[in-house]
C-alpha positions in Angstrom: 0.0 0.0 0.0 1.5 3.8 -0.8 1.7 6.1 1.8 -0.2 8.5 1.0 -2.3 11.1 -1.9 -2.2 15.0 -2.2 -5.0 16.1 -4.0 -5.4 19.3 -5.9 -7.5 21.3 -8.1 -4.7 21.9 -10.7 -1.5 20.0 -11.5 1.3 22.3 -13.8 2.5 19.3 -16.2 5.6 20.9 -17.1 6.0 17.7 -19.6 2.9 18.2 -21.8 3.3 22.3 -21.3 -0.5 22.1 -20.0 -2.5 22.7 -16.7 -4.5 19.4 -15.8 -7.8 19.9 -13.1 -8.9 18.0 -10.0 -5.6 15.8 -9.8 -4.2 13.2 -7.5 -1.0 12.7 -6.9 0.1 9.0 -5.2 3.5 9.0 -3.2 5.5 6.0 -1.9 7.7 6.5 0.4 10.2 9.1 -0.8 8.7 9.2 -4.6 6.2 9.6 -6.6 4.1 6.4 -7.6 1.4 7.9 -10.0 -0.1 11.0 -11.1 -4.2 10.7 -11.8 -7.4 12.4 -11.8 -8.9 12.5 -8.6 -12.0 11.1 -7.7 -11.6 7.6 -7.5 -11.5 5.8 -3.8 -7.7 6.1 -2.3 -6.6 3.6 0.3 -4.1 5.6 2.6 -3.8 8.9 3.6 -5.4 11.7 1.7 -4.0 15.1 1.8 -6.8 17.4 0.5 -5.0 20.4 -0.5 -7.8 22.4 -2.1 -7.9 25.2 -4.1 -4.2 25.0 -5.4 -1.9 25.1 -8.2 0.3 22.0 -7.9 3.8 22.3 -9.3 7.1 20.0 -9.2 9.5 21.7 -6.4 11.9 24.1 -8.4 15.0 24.3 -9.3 17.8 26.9 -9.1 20.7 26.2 -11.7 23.0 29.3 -10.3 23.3 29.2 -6.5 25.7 30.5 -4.1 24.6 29.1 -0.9 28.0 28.9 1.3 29.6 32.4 3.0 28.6 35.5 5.3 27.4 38.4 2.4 30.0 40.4 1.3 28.0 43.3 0.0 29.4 43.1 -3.2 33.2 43.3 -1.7 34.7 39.8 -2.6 37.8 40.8 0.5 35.3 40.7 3.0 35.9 36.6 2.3 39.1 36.6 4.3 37.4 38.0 7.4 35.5 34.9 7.9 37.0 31.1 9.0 36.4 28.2 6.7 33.6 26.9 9.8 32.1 30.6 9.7 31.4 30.9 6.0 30.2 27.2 5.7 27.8 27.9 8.8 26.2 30.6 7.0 24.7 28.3 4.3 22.8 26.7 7.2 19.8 29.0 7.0 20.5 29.8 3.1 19.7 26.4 2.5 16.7 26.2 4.8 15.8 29.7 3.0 16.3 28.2 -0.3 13.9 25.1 0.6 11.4 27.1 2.0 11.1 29.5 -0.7 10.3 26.2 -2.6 13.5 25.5 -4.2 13.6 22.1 -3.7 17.1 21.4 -5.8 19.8 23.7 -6.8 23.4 23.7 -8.5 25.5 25.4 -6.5 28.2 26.7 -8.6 31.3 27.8 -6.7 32.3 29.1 -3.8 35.7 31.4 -3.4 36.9 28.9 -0.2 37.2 25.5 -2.2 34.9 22.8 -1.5 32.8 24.2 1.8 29.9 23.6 -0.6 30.5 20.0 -0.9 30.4 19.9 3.3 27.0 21.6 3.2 25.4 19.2 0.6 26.6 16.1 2.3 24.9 17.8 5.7 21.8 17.9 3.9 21.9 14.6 2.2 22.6 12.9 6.2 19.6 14.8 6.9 21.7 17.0 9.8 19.9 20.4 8.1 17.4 20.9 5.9 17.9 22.1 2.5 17.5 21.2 -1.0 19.5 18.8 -2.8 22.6 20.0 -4.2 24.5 19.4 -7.1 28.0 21.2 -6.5 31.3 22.9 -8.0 33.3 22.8 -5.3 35.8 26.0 -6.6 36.1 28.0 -9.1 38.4 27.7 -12.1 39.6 30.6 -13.1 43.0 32.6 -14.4 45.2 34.5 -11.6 43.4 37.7 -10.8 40.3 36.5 -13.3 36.8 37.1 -12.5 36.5 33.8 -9.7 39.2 35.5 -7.9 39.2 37.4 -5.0 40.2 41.0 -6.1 40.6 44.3 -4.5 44.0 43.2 -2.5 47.3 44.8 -2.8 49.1 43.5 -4.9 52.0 41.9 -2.6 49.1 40.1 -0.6 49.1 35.9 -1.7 45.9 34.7 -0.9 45.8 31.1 0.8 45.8 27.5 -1.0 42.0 27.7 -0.5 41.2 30.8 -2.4 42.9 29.5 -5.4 42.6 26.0 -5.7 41.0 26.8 -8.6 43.6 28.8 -10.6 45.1 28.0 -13.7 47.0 28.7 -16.8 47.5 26.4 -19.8 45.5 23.3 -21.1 47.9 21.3 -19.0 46.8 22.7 -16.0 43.4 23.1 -16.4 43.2 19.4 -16.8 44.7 19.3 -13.4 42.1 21.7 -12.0 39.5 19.6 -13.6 40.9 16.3 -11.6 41.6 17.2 -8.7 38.7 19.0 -7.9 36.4 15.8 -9.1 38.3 14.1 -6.8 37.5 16.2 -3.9 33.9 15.9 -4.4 32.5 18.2 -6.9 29.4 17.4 -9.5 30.6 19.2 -12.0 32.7 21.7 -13.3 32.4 25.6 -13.3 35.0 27.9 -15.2 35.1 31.1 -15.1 35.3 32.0 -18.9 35.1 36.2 -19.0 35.4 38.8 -16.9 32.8 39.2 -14.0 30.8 42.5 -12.8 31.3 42.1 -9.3 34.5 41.1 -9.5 36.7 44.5 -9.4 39.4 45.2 -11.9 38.0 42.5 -14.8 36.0 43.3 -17.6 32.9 41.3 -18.2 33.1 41.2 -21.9 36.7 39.8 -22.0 37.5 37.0 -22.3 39.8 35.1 -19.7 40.2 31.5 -21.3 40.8 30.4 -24.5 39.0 28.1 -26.3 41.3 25.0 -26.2 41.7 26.0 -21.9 37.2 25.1 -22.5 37.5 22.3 -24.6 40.3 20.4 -22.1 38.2 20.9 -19.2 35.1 19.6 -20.9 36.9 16.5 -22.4 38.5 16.3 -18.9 35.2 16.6 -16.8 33.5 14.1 -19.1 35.7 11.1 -18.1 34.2 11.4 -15.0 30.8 12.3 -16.0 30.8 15.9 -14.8 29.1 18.9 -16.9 30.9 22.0 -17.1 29.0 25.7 -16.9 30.7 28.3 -17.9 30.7 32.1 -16.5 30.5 33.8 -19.1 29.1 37.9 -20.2 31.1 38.5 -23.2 30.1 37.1 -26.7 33.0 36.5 -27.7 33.5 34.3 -24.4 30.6 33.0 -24.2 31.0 31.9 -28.3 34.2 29.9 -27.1 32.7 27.9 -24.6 29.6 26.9 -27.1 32.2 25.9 -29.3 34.1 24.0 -26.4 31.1 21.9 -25.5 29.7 23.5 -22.2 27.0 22.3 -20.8 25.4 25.8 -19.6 26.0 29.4 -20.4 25.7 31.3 -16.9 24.5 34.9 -17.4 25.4 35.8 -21.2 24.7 39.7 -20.7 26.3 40.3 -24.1 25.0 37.4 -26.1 25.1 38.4 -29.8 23.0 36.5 -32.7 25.7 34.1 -33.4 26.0 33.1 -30.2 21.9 32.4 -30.1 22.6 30.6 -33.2 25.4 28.7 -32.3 23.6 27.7 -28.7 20.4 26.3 -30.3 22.5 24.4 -32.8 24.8 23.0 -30.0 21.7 22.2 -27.8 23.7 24.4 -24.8 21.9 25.6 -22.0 21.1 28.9 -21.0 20.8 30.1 -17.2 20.8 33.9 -17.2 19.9 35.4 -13.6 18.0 38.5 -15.2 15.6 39.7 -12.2 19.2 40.1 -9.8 19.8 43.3 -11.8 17.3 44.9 -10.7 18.1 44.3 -6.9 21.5 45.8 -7.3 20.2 48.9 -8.9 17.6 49.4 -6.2 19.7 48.1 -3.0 22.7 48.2 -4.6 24.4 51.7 -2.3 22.7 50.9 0.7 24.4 47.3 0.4 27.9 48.8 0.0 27.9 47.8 -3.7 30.9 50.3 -4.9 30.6 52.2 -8.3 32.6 50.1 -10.6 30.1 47.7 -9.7 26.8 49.4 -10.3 28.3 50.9 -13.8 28.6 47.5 -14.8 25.3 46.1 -13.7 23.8 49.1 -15.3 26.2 48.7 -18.8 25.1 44.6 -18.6 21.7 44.8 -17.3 19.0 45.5 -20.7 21.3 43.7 -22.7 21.2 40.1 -21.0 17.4 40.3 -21.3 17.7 41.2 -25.2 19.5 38.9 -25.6 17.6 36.2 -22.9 14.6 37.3 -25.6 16.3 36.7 -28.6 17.3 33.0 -27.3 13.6 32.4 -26.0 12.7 33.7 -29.6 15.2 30.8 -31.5 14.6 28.4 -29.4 17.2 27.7 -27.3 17.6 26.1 -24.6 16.1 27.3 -21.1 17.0 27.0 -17.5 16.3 28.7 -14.5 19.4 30.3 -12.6 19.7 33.4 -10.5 23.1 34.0 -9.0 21.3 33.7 -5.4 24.2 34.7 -2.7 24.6 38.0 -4.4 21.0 39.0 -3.2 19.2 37.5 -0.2 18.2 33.4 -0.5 14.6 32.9 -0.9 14.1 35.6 -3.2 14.4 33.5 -6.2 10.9 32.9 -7.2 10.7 37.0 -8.3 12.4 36.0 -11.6 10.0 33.6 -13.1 7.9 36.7 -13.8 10.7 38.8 -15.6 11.1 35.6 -17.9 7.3 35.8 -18.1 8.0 39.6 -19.0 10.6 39.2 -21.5 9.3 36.5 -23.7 8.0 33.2 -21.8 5.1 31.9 -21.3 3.8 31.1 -17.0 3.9 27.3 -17.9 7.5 27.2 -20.2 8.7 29.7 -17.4 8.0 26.9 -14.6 9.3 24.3 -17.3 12.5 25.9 -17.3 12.6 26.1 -13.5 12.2 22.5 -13.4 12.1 20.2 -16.2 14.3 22.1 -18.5 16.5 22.4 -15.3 16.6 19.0 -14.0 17.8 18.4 -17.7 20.5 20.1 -17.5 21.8 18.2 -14.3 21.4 15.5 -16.0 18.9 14.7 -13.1 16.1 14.4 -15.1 15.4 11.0 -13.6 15.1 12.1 -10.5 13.6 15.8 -10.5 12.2 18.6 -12.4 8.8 16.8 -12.9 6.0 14.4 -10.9 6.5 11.5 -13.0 6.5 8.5 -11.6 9.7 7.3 -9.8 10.7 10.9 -9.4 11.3 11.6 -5.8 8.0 14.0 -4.2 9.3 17.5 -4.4 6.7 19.6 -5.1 5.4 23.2 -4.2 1.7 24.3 -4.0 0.6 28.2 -4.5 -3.1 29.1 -3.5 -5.8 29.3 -6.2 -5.2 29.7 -10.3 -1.6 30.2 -11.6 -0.3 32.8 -11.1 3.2 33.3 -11.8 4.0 36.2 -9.6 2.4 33.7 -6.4 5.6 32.1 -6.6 7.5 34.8 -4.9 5.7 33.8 -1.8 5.1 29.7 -2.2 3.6 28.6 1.0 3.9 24.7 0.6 6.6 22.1 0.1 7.3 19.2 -0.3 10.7 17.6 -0.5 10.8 13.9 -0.9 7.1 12.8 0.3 8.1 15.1 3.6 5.8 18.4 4.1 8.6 20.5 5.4 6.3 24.0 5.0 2.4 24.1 5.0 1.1 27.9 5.5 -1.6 26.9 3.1 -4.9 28.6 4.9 
């Protein structure tokens, strides 16, 4: 006999792209068994949810959930201890989950490999969180935009701040290795120049093409994806060309670079609501003014370009770049995809199917077919897209973990 039913009064089927009415979804144990309409007798225990719009818990492809917030100054890192800063993604994670994020990729942290501590925390069920899918450090070129910058220049920083750094094809291999080895999922580079990283220029580029194409080649021996930070097209037409799996942010994404992602089948996760946080919190957080002319100089033209690659059909996932704004905010950018080019239901595709895809997780999340595991999220009444800034029930493996439903 299966545990127990949730019934609803929509389900978002982020498969077939269509709402389906007066549903019943069947959990055993940690997953889901079957999906049906409702109605029929249930032996077990039925959840009667109401008057709700049923969707499969989300997911965030561009997370930061380790460190203390650093206000948009990256040297504020080395005021914290390695225990500190991975502390501090105790209650960004149970933000994160509550905010109905039920899996996210976490994709770097500037102190190597506190990230892969937090996600095996949460997978021994010591904290609650979602499930995480890691990078464990940044790769990145001495002084590049996965560096902390701002020091003087006779200041080393420790083993731990640049575990990541490389030069040469060589080398990157190297990076690639030995940071599998210490427990990453997969692989993030750091392909261009960043905006909050002071003294690099987004649109430059920081690796070369053959640097992209060894770590791919590299990360695929142990069956790791590699995302790439990238903002400039040029960049960002490199790492397409290199076999990425994911283009994170792509502010200056130009129509070959559209082309050449829907032909490559690469992934797109821009975080285009953050923007807008900077430029209205931005002073009073201590953001500086090199990094406010930047957001401002990157911000319309990510979601051009996010519109253009909607347009031609490219892939879409859902990342945000949470860390640089507060966790459990996430949710307000499904409507800015809504408002630059998506419909509600291929907006929550891309924060979960589309998402899960590009994980390579598909088996496991971004939808409520059967076998996946129960993560799902409930708003109250019809969808509503702006409702999931404020989602008041989860679900994370057959486990309520938040019901403010009224």
């Amino acid at each position: 006999m299966t545990d127990k039913a949730l019934r609803c009064a929509r389900l978002v089927d982020v498969a077939a792209g269509r709402v389906l009415d007066d549903q019943l979804i069947v959990i055993d144990g940690e997953r889901v068994a079957e999906v049906r309409p409702a109605g029929a007798p249930f032996d077990g225990e039925l959840i009667d949810l109401g008057d709700v719009t049923v969707a499969p818990g989300l997911i965030d492809l561009h997370t930061h959930l380790v460190g203390v917030a650093a206000c948009g100054d990256y040297a504020q890192e080395l005021k914290f201890s390695a225990a500190q800063q991975t502390l501090a993604g105790v209650p960004n994670a149970r933000d994160t989950l509550m905010a109905g994020f039920t899996t996210v990729r976490d994709v770097g942290t500037f102190r190597a490999f506190l990230d892969v501590a937090l996600r095996d925390a949460i997978d021994a069920g010591h904290i609650p969180g979602p499930r995480m899918a890691v990078a464990g450090a940044y790769i990145t070129v001495k002084g590049g935009g996965g560096m902390v910058t701002g020091l003087a220049p006779d200041i080393e920083l420790p083993r731990e701040f640049r575990f990541g750094q490389t030069s040469g094809v060589d080398d990157i291999r190297e990076r690639v290795r030995e940071i599998i080895y210490n427990g990453a999922d997969l692989i993030k580079l750091i392909a261009t120049g960043a905006v909050l990283a002071n003294g690099t220029v987004p649109g430059a580029p920081e690796l070369t093409e053959p640097q992209i194409r060894a770590a791919v080649e590299e990360a695929a021996w142990y069956g790791r994806h590699v995302a790439a930070h990238a903002h400039g097209a040029e960049g960002i037409k490199r790492a397409i060309r290199a076999g990425v799996r994911s283009i994170e942010h792509a502010c200056f994404l130009d129509d070959e670079g559209v082309e050449l992602m829907a032909a490559h089948g690469t992934y797109l996760s821009a975080d285009i609501w953050w923007a807008d946080w900077i430029s209205e919190t931005g002073p009073s957080q201590g953001y500086d003014a090199e990094q406010l002319r930047k957001n401002d100089e990157t911000a319309e033209a990510q979601r051009v370009a996010f519109a253009k690659a909607v347009k031609a059909g490219v892939k879409i996932g859902f990342g945000t770049d949470a860390g640089g704004f507060p966790h459990g905010l996430q949710g307000r950018q499904l409507a800015t995809m809504v408002e630059y080019g998506m419909t509600p239901v291929a907006a929550l595709r891309a924060a979960t199917l589309t998402s899960a895809e590009c994980m390579g997780w598909e088996d496991r999340v971004g939808s409520l077919a059967p076998g996946r595991y129960a993560d799902l999220i409930a708003i109250p009444g019809a969808l509503d897209i702006t409702k999931f800034q404020d989602v008041p029930f989860v679900m994370k493996g057959g486990t309520v973990v938040k019901n403010e439903l009224g």
